[in-house]
MINU-880466 format. One record per residue (C-alpha): residue in one letter; x, y, z. Coordinates in pm, whole numbers, plus 50000, padded with zeros to 5 digits. Example, Ala and Ser with C-alpha at 12.3 -4.5 7.8 and 13.67 -1.06 7.14 Angstrom:
# MINU-880466
a512304955050780
s513674989450714
***
This chain:
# MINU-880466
x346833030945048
x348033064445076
x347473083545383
x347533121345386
x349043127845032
x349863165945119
x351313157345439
x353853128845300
x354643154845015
x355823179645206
x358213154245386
x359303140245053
x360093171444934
x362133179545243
x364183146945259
x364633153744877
x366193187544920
x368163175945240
x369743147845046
x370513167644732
x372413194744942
x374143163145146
x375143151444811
x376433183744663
x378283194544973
x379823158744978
x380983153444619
x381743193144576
x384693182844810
x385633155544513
x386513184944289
x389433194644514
x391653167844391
x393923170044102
x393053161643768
x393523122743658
x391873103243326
x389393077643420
x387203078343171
x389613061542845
x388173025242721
x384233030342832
x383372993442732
x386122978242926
x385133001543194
x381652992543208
x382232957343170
x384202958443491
x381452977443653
x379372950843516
x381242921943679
x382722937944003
x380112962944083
x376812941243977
x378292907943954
x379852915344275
x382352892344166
x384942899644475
x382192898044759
x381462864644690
x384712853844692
x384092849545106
x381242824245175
x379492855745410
x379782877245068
x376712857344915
x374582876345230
x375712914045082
x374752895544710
x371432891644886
x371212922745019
x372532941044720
x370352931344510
x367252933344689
x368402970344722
x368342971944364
x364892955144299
x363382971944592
x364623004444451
x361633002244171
x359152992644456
x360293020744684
x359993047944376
x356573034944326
x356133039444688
x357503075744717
x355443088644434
x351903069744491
x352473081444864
x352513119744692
x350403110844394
x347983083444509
x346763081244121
x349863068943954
x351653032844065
x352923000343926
x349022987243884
x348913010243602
x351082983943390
x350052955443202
x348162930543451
x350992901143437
x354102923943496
x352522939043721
x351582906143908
x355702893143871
x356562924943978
x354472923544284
x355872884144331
x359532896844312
x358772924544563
x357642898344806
x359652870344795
x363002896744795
x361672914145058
x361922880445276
x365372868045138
x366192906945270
x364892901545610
x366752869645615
x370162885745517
x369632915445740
x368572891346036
x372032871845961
x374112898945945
x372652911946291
x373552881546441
x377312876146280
x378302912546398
x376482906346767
x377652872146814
x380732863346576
x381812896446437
x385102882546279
x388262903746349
x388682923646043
x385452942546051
x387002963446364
x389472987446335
x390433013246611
x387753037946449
x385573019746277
x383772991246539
x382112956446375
x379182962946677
x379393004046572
x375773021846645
x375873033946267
x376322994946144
x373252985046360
x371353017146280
x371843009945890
x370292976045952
x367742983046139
x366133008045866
x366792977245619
x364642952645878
x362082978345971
x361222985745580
x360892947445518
x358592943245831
x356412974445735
x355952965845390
x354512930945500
x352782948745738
x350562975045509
x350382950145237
x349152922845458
x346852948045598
x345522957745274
x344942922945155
x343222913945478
x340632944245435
x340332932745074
x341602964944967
x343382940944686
x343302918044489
x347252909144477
x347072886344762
x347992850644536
x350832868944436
x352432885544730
x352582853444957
x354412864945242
x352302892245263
x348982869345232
x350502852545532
x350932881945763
x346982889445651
x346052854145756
x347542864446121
x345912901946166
x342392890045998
x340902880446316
x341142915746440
x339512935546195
x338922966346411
x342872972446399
x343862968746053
x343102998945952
x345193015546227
x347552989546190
x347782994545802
x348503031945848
x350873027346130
x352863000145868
x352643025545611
x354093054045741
x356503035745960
x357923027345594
x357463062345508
x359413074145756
x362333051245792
x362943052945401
x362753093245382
x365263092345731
x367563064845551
x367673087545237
x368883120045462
x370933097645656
x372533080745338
x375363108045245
x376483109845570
x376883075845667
x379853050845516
x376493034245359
x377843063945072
x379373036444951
x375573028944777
x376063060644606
x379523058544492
x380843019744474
x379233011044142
x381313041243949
x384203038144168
x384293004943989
x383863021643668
x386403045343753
x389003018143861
x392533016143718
x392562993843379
x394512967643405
x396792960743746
x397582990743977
x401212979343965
x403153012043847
x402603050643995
x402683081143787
x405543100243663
x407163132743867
x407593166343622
x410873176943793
x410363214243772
x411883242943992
x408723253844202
x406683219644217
x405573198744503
x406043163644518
x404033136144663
x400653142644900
x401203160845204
x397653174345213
x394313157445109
x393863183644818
x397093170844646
x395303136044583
x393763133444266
x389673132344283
x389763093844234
x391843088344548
x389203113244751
x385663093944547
x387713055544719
x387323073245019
x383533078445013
x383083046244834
x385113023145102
x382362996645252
x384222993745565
x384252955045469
x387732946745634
x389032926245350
x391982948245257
x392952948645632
x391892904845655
x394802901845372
x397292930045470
x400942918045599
x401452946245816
x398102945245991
x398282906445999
x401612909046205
x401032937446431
x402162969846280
x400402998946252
x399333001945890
x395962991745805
x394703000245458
x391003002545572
x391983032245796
x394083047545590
x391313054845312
x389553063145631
x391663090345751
x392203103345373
x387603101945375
x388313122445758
x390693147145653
x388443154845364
x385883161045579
x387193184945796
x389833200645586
x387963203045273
x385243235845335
x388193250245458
x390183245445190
x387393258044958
x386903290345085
x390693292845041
x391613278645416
x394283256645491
x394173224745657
x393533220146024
x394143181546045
x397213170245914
x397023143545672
x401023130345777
x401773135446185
x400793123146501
x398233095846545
x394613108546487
x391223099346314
x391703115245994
x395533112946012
x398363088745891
x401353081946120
x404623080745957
x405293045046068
x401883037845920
x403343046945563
x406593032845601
x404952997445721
x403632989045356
x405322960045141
x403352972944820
x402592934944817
x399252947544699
x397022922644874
x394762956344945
x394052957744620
x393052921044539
x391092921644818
x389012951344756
x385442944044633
x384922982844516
x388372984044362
x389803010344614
x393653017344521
x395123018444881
x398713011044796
x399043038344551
x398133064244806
x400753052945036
x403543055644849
x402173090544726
x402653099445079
x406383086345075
x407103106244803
x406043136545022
x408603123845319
x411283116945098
x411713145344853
x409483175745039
x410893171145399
x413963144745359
x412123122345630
x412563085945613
x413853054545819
x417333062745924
x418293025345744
x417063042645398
x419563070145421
x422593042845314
x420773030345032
x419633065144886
x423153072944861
x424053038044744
x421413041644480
x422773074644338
x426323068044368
x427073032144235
x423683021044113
x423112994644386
x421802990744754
x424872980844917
x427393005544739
x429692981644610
x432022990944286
x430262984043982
x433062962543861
x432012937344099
x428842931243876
x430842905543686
x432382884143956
x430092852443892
x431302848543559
x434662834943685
x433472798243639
x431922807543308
x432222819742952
x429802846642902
x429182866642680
x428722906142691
x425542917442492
x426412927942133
x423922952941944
x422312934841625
x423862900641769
x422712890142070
x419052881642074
x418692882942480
x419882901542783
x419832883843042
x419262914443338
x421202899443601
x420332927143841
x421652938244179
x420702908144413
x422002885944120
x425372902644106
x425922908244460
x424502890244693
x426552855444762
x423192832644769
x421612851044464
x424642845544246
x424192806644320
x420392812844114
x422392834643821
x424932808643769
x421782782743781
x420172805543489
x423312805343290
x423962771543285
x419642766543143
x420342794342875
x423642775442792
x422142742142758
x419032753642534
x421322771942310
x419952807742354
x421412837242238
x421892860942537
x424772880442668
x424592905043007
x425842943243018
x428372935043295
x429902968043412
x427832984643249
x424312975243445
x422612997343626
x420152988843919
x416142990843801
x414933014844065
x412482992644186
x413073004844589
x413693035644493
x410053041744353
x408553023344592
x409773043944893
x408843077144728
x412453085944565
x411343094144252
x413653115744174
x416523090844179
x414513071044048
x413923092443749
x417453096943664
x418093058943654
x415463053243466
x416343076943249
x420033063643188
x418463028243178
x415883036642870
x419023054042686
x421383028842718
x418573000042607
x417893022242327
x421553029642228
x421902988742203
x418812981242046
x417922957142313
x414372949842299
x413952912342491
x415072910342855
x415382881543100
x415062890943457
x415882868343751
x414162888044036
x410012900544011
x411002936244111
x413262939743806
x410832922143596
x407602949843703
x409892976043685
x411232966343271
x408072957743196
x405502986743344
x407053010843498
x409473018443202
x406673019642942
x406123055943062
x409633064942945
x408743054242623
x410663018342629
x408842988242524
x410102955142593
x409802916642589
x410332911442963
x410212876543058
x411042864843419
x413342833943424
x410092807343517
x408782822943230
x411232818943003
x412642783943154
x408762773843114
x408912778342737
x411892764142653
x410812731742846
x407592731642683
x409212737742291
x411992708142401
x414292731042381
x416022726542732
x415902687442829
x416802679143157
x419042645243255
x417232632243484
x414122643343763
x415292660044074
x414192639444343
x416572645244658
x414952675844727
x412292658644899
x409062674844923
x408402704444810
x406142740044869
x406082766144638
x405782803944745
x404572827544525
x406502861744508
x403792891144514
x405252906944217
x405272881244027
x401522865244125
x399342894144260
x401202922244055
x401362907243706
x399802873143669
x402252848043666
x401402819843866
x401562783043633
x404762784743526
x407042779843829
x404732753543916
x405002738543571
x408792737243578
x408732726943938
x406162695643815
x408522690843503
x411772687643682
x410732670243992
x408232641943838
x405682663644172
x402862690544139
x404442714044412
x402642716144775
x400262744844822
x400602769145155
x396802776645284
x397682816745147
x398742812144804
x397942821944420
x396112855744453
x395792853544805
x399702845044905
x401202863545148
x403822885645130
x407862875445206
x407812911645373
x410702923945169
x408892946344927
x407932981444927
x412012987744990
x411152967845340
x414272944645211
x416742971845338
x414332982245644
x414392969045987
x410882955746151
x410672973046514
x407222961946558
x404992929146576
x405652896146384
x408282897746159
x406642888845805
x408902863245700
x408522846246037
x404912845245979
x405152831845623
x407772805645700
x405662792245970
x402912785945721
x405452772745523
x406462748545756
x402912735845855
x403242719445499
x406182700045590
x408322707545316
x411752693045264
x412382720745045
x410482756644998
x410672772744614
x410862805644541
x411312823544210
x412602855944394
x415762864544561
x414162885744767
x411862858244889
x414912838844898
x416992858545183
x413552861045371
x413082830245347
x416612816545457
x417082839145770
x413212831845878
x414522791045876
x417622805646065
x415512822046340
x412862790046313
x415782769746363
x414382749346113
x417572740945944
x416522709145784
x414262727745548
x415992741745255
x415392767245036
x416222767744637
x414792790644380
x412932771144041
x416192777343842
x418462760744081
x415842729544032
x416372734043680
x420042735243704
x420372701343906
x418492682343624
x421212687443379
x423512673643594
***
């Protein structure tokens, strides 16, 4: 059935030429970002398409993901039927009966049944955003019950219904012989048979109602977030290899601008997340900020950058400047400054993300912008910039101080071609008085297994970690800098860290200043020697009652390591640690990354609060951390809890009390 062939070509070939100048005018925009390689490693790359984008192996994650599954791909067998559609409508002599009699019968099957399981999944979906839209699919822009979300369904629902309508039609005139294979289709003929003087108006009705609502979906497509159906599969192509966990390097040259102040200083894989963002919620479901009240949300920050584009980008290509700024006051396709500064880098965005969007990493491009463009930053930050540059360390204390938790102890200083360890004791580990409790606690382990290790002692400088993180790279720079050259001068090429940030920052960040290490945090590294009986432990630690373990983000989300506190936990209390409900890949954040540690929280929850009152729903005895961030959050958020019988001990300090 093809009704009016010339008619339905003409339309086709408008709605094709409408959609190819959408598309152009959209991804033209693309090509205003800076240059960035995504294309090294093609076969990992298209394996991860493979599992993320086809496999959808992050939307099923949520039990409501297995609907989109559904959905997605019926969209993608239903794209071969709707072809064969669009060019039988225009050439009524070519179509799918042309093939072999039995694929062309499966075919037909598949068409049917998927075009039910569709219905199903659209009717579903209707029904969870009308009557139990869950929380995260709203933002203050984008609306779970949005006329756009309902419009996009509705085309999906009308195409099912007319395609069982003008097949049902046809069988039911016995225009076909396909009705033992189209079943749902054989059904709706059963119903209209006993009105034979409509079918034929009803058949052509069904048919171009199809015809219609798939040549308005296709002009609607580009400028709808349904995009995303255009772009998500390659954005997953396109995704960062490996963990997004690092940000790229600063040339320090007279004349250059750092950071993003303006959509056209992203690169053109930060501007293709924005057209590829599903509008899902999940980054803003597992954000910290968002879950406590402040006013980041990663979902609307791609969706200001996608905004901005919008309405800056013609103007910037026929050499224009912006209209909307990208940093300033509160606006659809603009970021507020408290916005950027509200991010932990925790990186729960990122995990979340089913299209592999990079949120985090445009956030602290924007911080980069404040910080070294316009010198605008929390007033808290200024103390610890100048800190940072002066004595190496966020609270500006002498540098001979580093060694003051030796007193008790003979250690050793590192000696080039001797010592087979460092042992990075870092800033928190020198400084702070709870922290030095874990580095004593570490000592005592690498004592008692007989390692080799010594520390640098005066001479330590602090990582950088919260330096990079809040956008001053070029502090940053020089200490990393310093750091790689002193390393190098001492041939030191196998680190222990005590805290996650230090450990990240060793072990990727520093591999783009050429310095390749062994860093191994000290769960890691207590882990091992447990395991290859080279640290036995007197006796199991059992006064320290029940016990929860909390994963640090940097350690978990950002690099992988989640087992091994929990196996020395297990191995020196006799007990598999307690689980919180958010934990593993989906634990939630202490709220002192991102440089947060030295910032004040003026709105909302505070994060540790929120975390610690998970905690306590466990009914811990004793809460494990393996970070001394975590550590101090975790302590004070007890404090304000008033929850004073609950203590708090790092994995080493375990370790420690079982070679007592």
């Amino acid at each position: 059935m093809s009704p009016n062939p010339t008619l339905f070509t003409i339309l086709l070939v408008a709605a094709l030429v409408f959609f190819a100048w959408s598309c152009y005018r959209r991804f033209s925009l693309i090509t205003l970002g800076r240059e960035e390689n995504r294309y090294d490693n093609p076969g990992l790359r298209i394996w991860d398409m493979l599992l993320y984008a086809f496999g959808q192996k992050r939307v099923v994650q949520k039990p409501f993901g297995i609907n989109h599954f559904v959905i997605f791909w019926a969209f993608v067998i239903l794209l071969i039927a709707n072809l064969e559609f669009l060019v039988h409508g225009a050439f009524p002599q070519l179509g799918l009966s042309a093939l072999p009699a039995q694929i062309h019968h499966f075919l037909l099957f598949a068409f049917d049944g998927v075009s039910l399981l569709t219905l199903i999944a659209i009717a579903l979906s209707f029904a969870r955003r009308i009557f139990f839209p869950p929380p995260y699919l709203s933002t203050q822009y984008v609306k779970a019950r949005s006329p756009e979300a309902f419009l996009i369904l509705a085309f999906i629902g009308l195409l099912m219904l007319a395609y069982f309508g003008f097949h049902g039609a046809e069988i039911a005139l016995g225009e076909t012989e396909a009705a033992a294979y189209m079943p749902v289709s054989a059904l709706v003929a059963q119903f209209i048979a006993p009105y034979p003087s409509l079918l034929a108006p009803f058949a052509a009705i069904s048919w171009w109602i199809h015809a219609l609502v798939l040549l308005a979906f296709m002009c609607f497509l580009p400028h709808s977030k349904h995009m995303h159906i255009l772009t998500a599969i390659p954005n997953c192509f396109f995704q960062t290899l490996g963990k997004a966990n690092t940000q790229p390097r600063e040339e320090f040259i007279k004349g250059n601008s750092f950071g993003v102040a303006r959509v056209d200083q992203f690169t053109w894989k930060d501007l293709f997340d924005g057209y590829s963002c599903t509008e899902c919620g999940r980054c803003q479901d597992a954000c910290p900020a968002t879950n406590t009240g402040k006013p980041l949300n990663p979902r609307q920050v791609i969706h200001a950058i996608k905004t901005n584009l919008l309405q800056n980008g013609p103007l910037v290509q026929e050499g224009g400047k912006p209209v909307v700024p990208l940093i300033g006051e509160e606006g659809e396709g603009t970021n507020t400054e408290e916005t950027i500064w509200s991010c932990t880098t925790c990186g729960a965005c990122l995990q979340a993300c089913p299209v592999m969007i990079e949120q985090m990493p445009k956030i602290i491009k924007m911080r980069r912008h404040l910080v070294q463009m316009e010198s605008k930053f929390p007033e808290e930050l200024l103390n610890l910039f100048e800190n940072m540059e002066q004595r190496s360390n966020p609270w500006g204390i002498a540098p001979s101080e580093r060694t003051k938790w030796v007193s008790t102890m003979n250690v050793q200083t590192f000696e080039t071609g001797k010592t087979e360890y460092l042992f990075y004791v870092g800033c928190a580990g020198s400084f702070d008085s709870r922290a030095k409790h874990i580095t004593v606690a570490m000592a005592t382990i690498l004592d008692a297994a007989g390692v080799s290790w010594g520390i640098l002692g005066k001479e330590e400088n602090c990582c950088g970690d919260s330096l990079r993180r809040l956008g001053n790279e070029y502090v940053f720079d020089k200490m990393a800098k310093e750091n790689v050259r002193q390393f190098q001068e001492k041939g030191i090429t196998k680190v222990i860290t005590l805290c996650p940030h230090c450990f990240t920052t060793f072990k990727n960040d520093y591999r783009q200043y050429g310095l390749e290490l062994e860093v191994i945090h000290h769960t890691e590294f207590i882990n091992q020697l447990l395991q290859q009986n080279r640290l036995k432990l007197n006796h199991q630690v059992k006064e320290l009652g029940n016990i929860v373990f909390h994963d640090s983000c940097y350690m978990g989300r950002h690099n992988d390591v989640f087992d091994a506190p929990r196996q020395v936990i297990e191995a020196a209390t006799g007990n598999v640690p307690r689980e919180m409900e958010r934990s593993r890949e989906n634990s939630f954040c202490c709220g002192a990354g991102g440089g947060r540690m030295w910032m004040e929280e003026f709105s909302g929850e505070r994060i540790n609060l929120n975390r610690v009152s998970e905690a306590l729903t466990t009914n811990p005895d004793t809460i494990c951390v393996s970070c001394p961030y975590c550590m101090t959050m975790f302590e004070d958020g007890l404090k304000d809890k008033q929850a004073g019988g609950t203590k708090v001990r790092d994995v080493a300090e375990l370790v420690a009390e079982g070679l007592k």
